[in-house]
C-alpha positions, 0 to 999 in steps of 0.5 A: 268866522266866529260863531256869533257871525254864522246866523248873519251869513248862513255859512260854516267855514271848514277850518283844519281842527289843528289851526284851532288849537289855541287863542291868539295873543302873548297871554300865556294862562297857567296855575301860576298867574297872578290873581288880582287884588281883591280891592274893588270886591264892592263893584258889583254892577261891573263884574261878573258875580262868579269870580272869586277876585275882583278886577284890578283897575290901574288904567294906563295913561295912553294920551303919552303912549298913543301918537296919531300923524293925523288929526281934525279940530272941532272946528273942521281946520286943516289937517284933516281927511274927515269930513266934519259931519262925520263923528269921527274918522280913525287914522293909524301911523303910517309904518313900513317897519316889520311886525315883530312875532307873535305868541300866538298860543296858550299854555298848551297844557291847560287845553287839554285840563279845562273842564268844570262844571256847567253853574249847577253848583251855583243854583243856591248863590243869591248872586249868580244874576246880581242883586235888586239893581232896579233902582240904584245905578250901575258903577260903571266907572270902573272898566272890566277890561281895561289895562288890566294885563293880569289874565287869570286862569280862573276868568277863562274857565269861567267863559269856558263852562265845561267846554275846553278851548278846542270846543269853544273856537269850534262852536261844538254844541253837542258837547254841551251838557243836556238841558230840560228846563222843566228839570230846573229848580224854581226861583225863591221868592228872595231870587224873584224880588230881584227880578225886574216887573217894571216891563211887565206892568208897562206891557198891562198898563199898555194893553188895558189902555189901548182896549179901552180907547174909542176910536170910532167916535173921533173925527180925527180917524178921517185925517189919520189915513192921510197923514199916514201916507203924506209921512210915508210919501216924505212931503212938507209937513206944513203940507198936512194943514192945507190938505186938511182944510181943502179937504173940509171946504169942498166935502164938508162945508157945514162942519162948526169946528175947523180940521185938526192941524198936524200938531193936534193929529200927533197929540191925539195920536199920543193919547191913543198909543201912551197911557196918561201915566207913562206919557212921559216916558215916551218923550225923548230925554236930553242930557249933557254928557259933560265928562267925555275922555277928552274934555269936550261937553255934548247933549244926547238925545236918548229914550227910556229903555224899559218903555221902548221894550214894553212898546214893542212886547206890547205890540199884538201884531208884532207878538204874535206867534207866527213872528217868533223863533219858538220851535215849539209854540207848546213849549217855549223853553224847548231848545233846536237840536244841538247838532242841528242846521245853522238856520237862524239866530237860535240855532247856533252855538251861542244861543245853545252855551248861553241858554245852558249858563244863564236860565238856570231856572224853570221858566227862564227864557234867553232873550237875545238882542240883535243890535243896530248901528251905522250913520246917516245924513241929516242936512249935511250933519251926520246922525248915528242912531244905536237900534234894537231888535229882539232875537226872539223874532224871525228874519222876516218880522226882524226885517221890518222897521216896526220891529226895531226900536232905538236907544239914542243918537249919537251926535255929529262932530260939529255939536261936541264943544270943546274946552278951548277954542283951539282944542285938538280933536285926535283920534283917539279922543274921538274913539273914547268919546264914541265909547263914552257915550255909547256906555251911557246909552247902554247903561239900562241895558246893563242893569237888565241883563244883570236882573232880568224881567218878567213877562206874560208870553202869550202864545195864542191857543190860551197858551200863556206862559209866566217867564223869566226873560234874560236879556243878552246881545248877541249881534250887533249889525253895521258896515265895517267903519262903525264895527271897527269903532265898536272893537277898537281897530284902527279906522283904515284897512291901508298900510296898517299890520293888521287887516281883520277885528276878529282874527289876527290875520296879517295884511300882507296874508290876505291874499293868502289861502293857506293862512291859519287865522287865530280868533280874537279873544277878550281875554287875550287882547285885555293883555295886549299891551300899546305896542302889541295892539298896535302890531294887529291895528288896534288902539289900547282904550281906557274904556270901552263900552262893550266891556259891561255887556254880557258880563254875566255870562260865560262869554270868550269873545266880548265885541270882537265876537258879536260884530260879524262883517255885514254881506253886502260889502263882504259878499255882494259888492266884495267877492263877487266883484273881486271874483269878476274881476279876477276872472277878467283880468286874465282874458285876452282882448278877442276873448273878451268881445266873445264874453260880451256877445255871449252875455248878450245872447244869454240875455236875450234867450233868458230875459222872459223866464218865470224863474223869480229865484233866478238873478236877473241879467239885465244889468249886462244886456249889454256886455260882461266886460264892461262894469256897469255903473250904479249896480246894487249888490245882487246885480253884482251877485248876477254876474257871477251867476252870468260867468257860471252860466258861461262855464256850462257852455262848452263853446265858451269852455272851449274858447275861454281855454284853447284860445288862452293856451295859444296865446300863450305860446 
């Protein structure tokens, strides 16, 4: 587990200190590697303004290198496993040769000689946070990450910071160098004209708008009720405008003017929510994305960044302070003990190390982004949005949909128009397109992070504070399929070498308890070359999207870090369900009727209980043997809680292991 993933899961899994002693992969980092070529030093939008060489960018032509067994067409032809609704499905080579050894270890010697200083130094580089880069576009031609196979020493001390590499695996937040913001030093007027105001004047224009709107007055408050709920309720929306008009005809006959139709509702309502001169960024745009890897054209729904951030920082009932993470509503910038609980999202190691490297300061706040991503059906289409939460919020406020905004869509396979009728769609022409895209949705949010905001953070109790917020994304959510995609990883988990995105866990030692797992660094894995990716079940892209997010700050990990496995499959319908089963499996025919009267017994004495924390049992009133069909993720978690509450009975303790013993003799 990364140490991204342990605000997602609330665990900490005690790993032996000397399984950690290094990163995985061949890359082999010492005094003697190879600096790059200073060529690219013009690129500033796409790499990290702290190293001292730019990124070399050969790109390898994998379309030769990469074979795929299996393939779709865009017009759904045979030859498929996929549905074409879906926007893609990833197949592997089918291999049974063995997988060759890996190094998996660094230089040994540079374990122990990393540590430098934590960017204090850097306090007087006008470029630490790049330049005004509010009205000019990123180049995001040029991938960071992409085929350069030249590791340098220099990048990893820069993620590193002051850490050694044994600190950074283990998320040892107490050797992290103290912090005070109120120590740091002010921004210059030079460094503020650099930061982005375009949020904040959208957030005032908002507010000032919404104050001076008279709802009072409209007739149109009469119906807004009923529209709320006739959408909440799913119905017809031709529906709305019959209501309208009965309800006009029997409670209000003498009315001159006719009710408001739907149309003229979502118009007034427009109005009243977007000030007349941001109405136009809250429209959703549409444009052509006519370069993608594989020659295919595609229109993409997408919205103005900025705008839907302000919408949200503008929203008073979402902002309002019982809502955020802020340990203390005095002091917005003071940080949780480093050597505190894992609770949430601003407790654990990545908000502690990203806070230290990026606010250097007074006033500057991390402002951490919890992503969003995974398909759903659309009249027999798929459509794939890409969310956004801000990190700032608690678990609860994080958990409503109002708190959630959206960058775009992807759209489903059948909408790419392909350059020739007959146009193969592989893979990996899908995988770099899905990337493509993605890269294009998350472009204003690179220029964010390279700039930051400022903001009014008000706090209630006249507490406002002026700040400085740094954007950073530390979470992106999804099932496996779609972080899969995210990392790059082949699209199936059988007969492939590799099991896992962020380990290099072998398939055929899944099973095993004894196993020492090495992370997955961005680093190491932008070495790897085709074959060595293909040992661990990964595709060597040209371009992935991940590649420019948060590359201003010290990060080890990339996307392999941030797309932690998700609990419901993981945990509920996983090793609950493995568990169970295991469980099962080894009973006897006569002890598995004893299990079953036992469960319907502990039913019985137990279906009234008050307990509202307790798991309810009523998915095996009927038995524990049997699965139960369409069981949700906590039922399945209640049959565990069903067999410890079985192992606490001596009778069933007695049975569970005599009647084993005898049969077995």
């Amino acid at each position: 587990m990364n140490l991204t993933s342990v605000s997602n899961t609330n665990e900490i899994l005690d790993i032996p200190a000397n399984s950690l002693d290094r990163l995985s992969g061949r890359a082999q980092l010492s005094s003697t590697v190879q600096i790059p070529s200073n060529e690219n030093e013009q690129n500033q939008g796409c790499r990290r303004s702290s190293r001292q060489a730019s990124i070399r960018t050969e790109r390898e032509n994998t379309d030769e290198s990469i074979s795929t067994t299996e393939h779709t067409t865009i017009d759904g032809t045979p030859g498929t496993n996929s549905s074409e609704t879906d926007f893609f499905t990833i197949h592997e080579e089918r291999g049974e040769e063995n997988e060759p050894e890996l190094n998996t270890g660094l230089n040994e010697d540079i374990e122990e000689d990393i540590n430098i200083g934590w960017g204090m130094n850097n306090l007087n580089n006008n470029d630490e946070h790049g330049v005004d880069i509010r009205d000019e576009d990123i180049d995001l031609e040029v991938d960071p990450f992409a085929n350069n196979n030249n590791v340098t020493l220099d990048e990893l001390k820069d993620a590193l910071g002051n850490l050694t590499l044994d600190q950074e695996i283990n998320g040892d937040s107490a050797s992290l160098p103290p912090y005070n913001n109120s120590e740091l030093p002010l921004r210059t007027d030079a460094e503020m004209n650099s930061v982005n105001k375009n949020i904040k004047k959208y957030v005032e224009s908002i507010k000032r708008h919404r104050l001076n709107c008279d709802l009072t007055a409209s007739d149109h408050m009469n119906y807004l009720e009923i529209l709320v709920e006739m959408n909440q309720s799913n119905a017809p929306q031709s529906l709305f405008d019959r209501v309208a008009r009965l309800i006009q005809k029997n409670f209000d006959p003498q009315s001159l003017s006719g009710p408001p139709t739907r149309e003229k509702m979502l118009s007034w309502i427009e109005r009243q929510v977007h000030p007349n001169e941001l109405r136009h960024l809250s429209v959703p745009r549409t444009t052509a994305i006519t370069d993608c890897p594989s020659g295919r054209s595609v229109s993409i729904t997408h919205f103005d960044y900025e705008y839907q951030l302000a919408l949200l920082l503008s929203n008073e009932e979402i902002m309002d302070p019982k809502n955020l993470l802020f340990p203390n509503l005095d002091d917005p910038f003071e940080l949780l003990p480093p050597d505190g609980p894992l609770e949430d999202v601003n407790s654990g190691f990545f908000h502690q190390k990203m806070t230290r490297a990026i606010c250097k300061r007074r006033f500057d706040l991390l402002f951490p982004f919890v992503d969003f991503c995974d398909g759903t059906n659309v009249s027999r289409n798929s459509l794939e949005p890409y969310l956004r939460c801000l990190g700032i919020f608690n678990r609860l406020t994080r958990n409503k949909p109002e708190s959630w905004f959206s960058l775009g869509f992807f759209e489903p396979l059948v909408n790419f128009s392909p350059l020739t009728p007959n146009q193969k769609y592989e893979s990996t022409d899908k995988l770099n397109d899905y990337h493509h895209i993605l890269k294009f949705l998350m472009k204003d949010c690179v220029k964010l992070e390279k700039s930051g905001f400022l903001f009014d953070l008000d706090l209630g109790k006249d507490r406002v504070f002026e700040v400085v917020f740094w954007p950073v994304t530390q979470l992106v959510l999804g099932d496996c399929k779609g972080a899969d995609v995210l990392c790059g990883r082949f699209g199936s988990h059988r007969n492939t070498k590799g099991i896992c995105r962020d380990c290099d866990c072998p398939s055929n030692e899944a099973s095993s308890s004894v196993w020492q797992c090495n992370f997955l660094d961005k680093f190491t894995m932008k070495s790897k070359t085709i074959e060595e990716l293909k040992q661990i079940s990964f595709w060597k892209l040209p371009c992935n999207a991940f590649s420019y997010v948060n590359t201003h700050i010290p990060d080890v990990w990339g996307v392999f870090g941030i797309t932690p496995p998700e609990i419901l499959h993981l945990f509920y319908i996983g090793l609950c369900v493995y568990l169970c089963q295991g469980f099962i499996f080894q009973r006897s025919g006569a002890m598995r009727k004893y299990l079953d009267a036992s469960a319907i017994s502990l039913y019985t004495h137990n279906k009234r209980q008050s307990m509202r924390g307790m798991p309810s049992l009523a998915a095996y009133r009927n038995g524990f043997v049997t699965d139960v069909a369409m069981t949700t993720g906590k039922e399945k978690f209640a049959k565990v809680f069903l067999l410890y509450l079985f192992l606490m009975k001596a009778d069933i303790v007695e049975c569970v292991f005599f009647i084993q013993y005898f049969l077995n003799k």
